[in-house]
Structures are given as structure tokens and as C-alpha cells.
C-alpha positions, 0 to 999 in steps of 0.5 A: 500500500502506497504511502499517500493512501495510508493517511486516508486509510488510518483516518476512514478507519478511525471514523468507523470506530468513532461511529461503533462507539457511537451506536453501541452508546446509543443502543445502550441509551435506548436499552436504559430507557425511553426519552420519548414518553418517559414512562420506561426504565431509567431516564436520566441514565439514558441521558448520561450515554446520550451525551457520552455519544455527542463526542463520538459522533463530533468525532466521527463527523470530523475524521470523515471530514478530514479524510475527505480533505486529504485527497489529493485530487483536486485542488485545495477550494474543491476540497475543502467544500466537499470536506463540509459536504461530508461533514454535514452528510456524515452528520445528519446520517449518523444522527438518523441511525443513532436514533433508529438504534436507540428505537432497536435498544429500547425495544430490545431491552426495556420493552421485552421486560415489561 
């Protein structure tokens, strides 16, 4: 493997695993208890995992982001908008599955047990 792809490489690897982290804390905000009606399992520790997931999806919108910036393409104008356009894309879909798995874990695990 050339030198000049090991950068992305490294970065789109680490993108994923800011994005597992992020999902594994989701489900296990959903599997805590229910932030929509309130009236299953245990909020506030739902809310604990919510927010220890914040960093990791920042992360991985970031990482995403860079990894898109450093390709070596075309020039640096170019770049850097499509830096921003996977930084928002990568955001609103990370957001949108974070919420789909957090509706998996709560149906998994605070549902069954009632």
C-alpha cells in the first residue's frame, strides 16, 4: 500500500470506530430507557450515554471530514467544500441511525421486560 493512501486509510478507519462507539452508546441509551414518553426504565441514565455519544459522533463527523480533505485530487477550494459536504452528510446520517438504534435498544431491552 502506497504511502499517500495510508493517511486516508488510518483516518476512514478511525471514523468507523468513532461511529461503533457511537451506536453501541446509543443502543445502550435506548436499552436504559425511553426519552420519548418517559414512562420506561431509567431516564436520566439514558441521558448520561446520550451525551457520552455527542463526542463520538463530533468525532466521527470530523475524521470523515478530514479524510475527505486529504485527497489529493483536486485542488485545495474543491476540497475543502466537499470536506463540509461530508461533514454535514456524515452528520445528519449518523444522527438518523443513532436514533433508529436507540428505537432497536429500547425495544430490545426495556420493552421485552415489561
Amino acid at each position: 500500500m502506497r504511502a499517500r493512501y495510508l493517511l486516508p486509510f488510518a483516518l476512514n478507519l478511525a471514523s468507523a470506530t468513532a461511529l461503533g462507539g457511537y451506536l453501541i452508546l446509543m443502543y445502550k441509551a435506548g436499552c436504559a430507557g425511553d426519552l420519548k414518553s418517559g414512562t420506561s426504565g431509567d431516564t436520566q441514565k439514558a441521558l448520561l450515554f446520550e451525551s457520552y455519544g455527542l463526542p463520538c459522533m463530533l468525532l466521527l463527523m470530523l475524521l470523515a471530514a478530514v479524510s475527505a480533505f486529504v485527497r489529493k485530487k483536486n485542488g485545495t477550494t474543491k476540497r475543502l467544500a466537499f470536506a463540509v459536504f461530508v461533514f454535514l452528510v456524515i452528520g445528519a446520517l449518523a444522527l438518523l441511525a443513532g436514533i433508529q438504534v436507540e428505537l432497536f435498544g429500547n425495544r430490545a431491552c426495556v420493552e421485552t421486560a415489561i
